[in-house]
Every structure is written in C-alpha cells, then in structure tokens.
C-alpha positions as CSV (number, residue, x, y, z in Angstrom):
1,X,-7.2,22.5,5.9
2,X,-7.9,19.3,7.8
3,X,-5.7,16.3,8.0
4,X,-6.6,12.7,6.9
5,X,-5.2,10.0,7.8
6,X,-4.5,7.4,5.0
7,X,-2.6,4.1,4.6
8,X,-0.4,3.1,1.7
9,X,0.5,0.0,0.5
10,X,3.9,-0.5,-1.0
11,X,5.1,-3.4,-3.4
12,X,7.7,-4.0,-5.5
13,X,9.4,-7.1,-7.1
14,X,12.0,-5.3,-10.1
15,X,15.2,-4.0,-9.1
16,X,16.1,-4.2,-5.3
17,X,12.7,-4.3,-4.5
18,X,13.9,-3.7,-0.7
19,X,15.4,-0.8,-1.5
20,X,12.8,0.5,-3.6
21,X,9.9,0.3,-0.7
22,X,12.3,1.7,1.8
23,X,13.4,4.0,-0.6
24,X,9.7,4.9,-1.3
25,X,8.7,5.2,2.2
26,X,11.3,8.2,2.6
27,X,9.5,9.8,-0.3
28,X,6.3,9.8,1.0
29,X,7.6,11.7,4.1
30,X,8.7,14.6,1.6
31,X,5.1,14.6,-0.2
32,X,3.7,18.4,0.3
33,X,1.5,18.4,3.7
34,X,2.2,14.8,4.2
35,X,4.3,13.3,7.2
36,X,4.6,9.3,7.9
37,X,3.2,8.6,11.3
38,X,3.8,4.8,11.0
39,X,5.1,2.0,8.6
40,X,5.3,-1.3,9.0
41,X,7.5,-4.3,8.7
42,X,8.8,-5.4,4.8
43,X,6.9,-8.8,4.0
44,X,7.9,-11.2,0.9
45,X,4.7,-12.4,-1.1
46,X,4.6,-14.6,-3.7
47,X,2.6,-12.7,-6.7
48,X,-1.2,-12.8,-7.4
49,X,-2.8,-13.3,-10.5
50,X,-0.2,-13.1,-12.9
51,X,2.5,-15.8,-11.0
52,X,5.1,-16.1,-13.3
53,X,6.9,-13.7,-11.7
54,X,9.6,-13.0,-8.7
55,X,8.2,-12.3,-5.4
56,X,7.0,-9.2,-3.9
57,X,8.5,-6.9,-1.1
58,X,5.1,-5.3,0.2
59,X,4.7,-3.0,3.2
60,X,2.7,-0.2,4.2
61,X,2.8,3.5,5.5
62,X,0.4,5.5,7.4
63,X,0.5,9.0,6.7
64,X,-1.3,12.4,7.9
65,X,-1.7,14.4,5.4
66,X,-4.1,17.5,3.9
67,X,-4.2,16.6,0.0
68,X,-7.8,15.6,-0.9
69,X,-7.3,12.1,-2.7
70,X,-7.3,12.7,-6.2
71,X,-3.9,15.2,-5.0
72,X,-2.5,12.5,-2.6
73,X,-2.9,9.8,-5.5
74,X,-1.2,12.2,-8.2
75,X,1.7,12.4,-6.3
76,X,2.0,8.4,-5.8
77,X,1.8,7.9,-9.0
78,X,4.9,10.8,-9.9
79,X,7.2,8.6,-7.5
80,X,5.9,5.5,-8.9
81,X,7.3,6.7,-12.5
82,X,10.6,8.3,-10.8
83,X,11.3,4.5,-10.1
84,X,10.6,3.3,-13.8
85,X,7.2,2.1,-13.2
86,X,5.8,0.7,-16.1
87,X,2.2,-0.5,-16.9
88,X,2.5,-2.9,-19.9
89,X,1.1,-5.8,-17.9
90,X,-1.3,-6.1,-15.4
91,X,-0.8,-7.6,-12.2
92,X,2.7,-7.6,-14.1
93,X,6.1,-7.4,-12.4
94,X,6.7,-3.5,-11.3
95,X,9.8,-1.2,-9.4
96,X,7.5,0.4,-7.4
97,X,3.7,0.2,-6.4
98,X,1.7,2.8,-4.9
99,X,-2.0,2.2,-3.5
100,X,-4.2,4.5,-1.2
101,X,-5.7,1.6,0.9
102,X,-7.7,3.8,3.1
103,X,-8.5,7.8,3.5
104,X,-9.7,7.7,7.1
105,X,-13.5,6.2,6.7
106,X,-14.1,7.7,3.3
107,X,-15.9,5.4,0.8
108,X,-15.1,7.1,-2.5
109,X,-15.2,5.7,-6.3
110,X,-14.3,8.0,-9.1
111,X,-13.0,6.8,-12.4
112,X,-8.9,5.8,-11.4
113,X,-9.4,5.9,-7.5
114,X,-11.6,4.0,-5.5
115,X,-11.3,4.3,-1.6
116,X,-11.0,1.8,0.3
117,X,-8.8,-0.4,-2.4
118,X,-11.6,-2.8,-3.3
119,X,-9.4,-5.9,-2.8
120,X,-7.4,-4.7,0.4
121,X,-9.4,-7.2,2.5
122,X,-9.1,-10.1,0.5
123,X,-5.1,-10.4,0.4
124,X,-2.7,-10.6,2.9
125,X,0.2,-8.7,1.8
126,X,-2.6,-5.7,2.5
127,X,-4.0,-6.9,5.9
128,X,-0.8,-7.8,7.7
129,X,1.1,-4.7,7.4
130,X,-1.9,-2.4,7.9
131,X,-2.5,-4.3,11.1
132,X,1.1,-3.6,12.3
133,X,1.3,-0.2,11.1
134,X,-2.2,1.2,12.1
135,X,-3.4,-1.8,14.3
136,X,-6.9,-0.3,14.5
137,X,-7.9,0.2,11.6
138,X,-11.0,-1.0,10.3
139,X,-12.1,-1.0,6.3
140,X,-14.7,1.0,5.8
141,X,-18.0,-2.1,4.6
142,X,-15.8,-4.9,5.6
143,X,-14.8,-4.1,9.4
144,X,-11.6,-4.3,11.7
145,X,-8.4,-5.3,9.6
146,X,-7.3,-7.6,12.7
147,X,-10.7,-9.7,12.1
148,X,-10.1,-9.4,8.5
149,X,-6.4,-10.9,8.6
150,X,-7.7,-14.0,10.0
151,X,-9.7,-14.7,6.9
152,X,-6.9,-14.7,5.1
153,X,-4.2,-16.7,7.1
154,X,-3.9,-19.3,4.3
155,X,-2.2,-17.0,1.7
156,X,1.8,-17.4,2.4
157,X,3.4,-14.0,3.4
158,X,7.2,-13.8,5.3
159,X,7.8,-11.0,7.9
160,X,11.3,-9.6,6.7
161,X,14.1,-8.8,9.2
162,X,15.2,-5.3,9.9
C-alpha cells in the first residue's frame, strides 16, 4: 500500500478542551497504519458562526498513513464519539472535533467527505497550525497555506504555551 500524507485539524471547546486535543493527538498515533509526523502548537479561537459559545482549543496533526479516506475519516469520527461528541447543533459547542484538511493533493467530494475541507482557507484556526505543522503545504485550488494565512490575519487566534 502507499502512504498519504494528510493533515487534521483538531478543535474542541467542552470539557478540558486542552486535554481533549492533546489527548486526541495521542490517538491518532494509535490509528491502524497511521503515525504522526508533526503537530502543531494549541491556539485559542473564539467560535464561528454560532458565537454564543466558549472558545475553541484548535490545532492540527500531520500524519502518514495508508487508509484511503473514507477509512482514515471512519476512524476520526469513532474517537470523536469516544470523547462524547455530539451533533445536536451545528457549528455547536463539541468535546472533540475531527477534520481531514488535506489528503496530500487529492481533490475529492463524496457525500460526508470532501477533500480539501472546503472552508480550511478561509479561517485561521485552519491556516495557522497547518502552516506550523506542515509549513509547505499548499491547498489544493487555493495555493500555499503561508500565502493563504495572510488573507486571513484579521480573524483573532492566541498561540497557546507549551
């Protein structure tokens, strides 16, 4: 089989939301032909769309891995529901947040998955931890995250310490 690499974004604002991305990031590295190769900084966002709400903790992880997509984004969503995720609300508060953001260049859109995330280069709690954990990445029809994060510069985001 051949290996992919993919980013993930992370987010959370229920429940330790720190300790459920770092928590989640040590579950992706036990995913079946999966390792983490990277992961990035924890950022505090204010939400989007629905803002009535506590902040986020985003981040994201850069993995290797041989599961096709559709496998890769089955998995996600089993750890999202071992940490109580519940869709009642969307854009509603959540314990854990999953999202393939890329699958090397692949452009893909089935019904549940679309790769790249179509909104990953419109918001910074996307652009800014991609660019620190895979610094060239590029999103496939939009171009280099890097260029990409400077579009965005007015959306508040906080670099967390260590």
């Amino acid at each position: 089989m051949s290996v992919h690499r993919a980013a993930i974004a992370l987010g959370a604002n229920l429940q330790d939301p720190e300790g459920q991305v770092r928590q989640a990031f040590e579950e992706l590295d036990l995913l079946p032909a999966t390792r983490v190769v990277a992961r990035s900084s924890l950022y505090r966002t204010a939400p989007v769309g629905l803002t009535e709400q506590p902040a986020f903790v985003n981040a994201v992880a850069v993995v290797e891995t041989e599961l096709p997509p559709r496998a890769l984004l089955v998995e996600l969503l089993s750890i999202e529901r071992r940490h109580g995720r519940q869709r009642d609300v969307p854009n509603g508060p959540r314990t854990l947040d999953l999202d393939i953001l890329l699958y090397g260049d692949l452009q893909h859109h089935e019904a549940g998955l679309t790769i790249p995330h179509p909104r990953a280069h419109e918001r910074a709690f996307v652009l800014a931890p991609l660019a620190e954990a895979w610094p060239g990445a590029a999103i496939p029809g939009h171009g280099p995250v890097r260029a990409l994060l400077e579009g965005v510069r007015e959306q508040a985001i906080e670099k967390l310490g260590a």
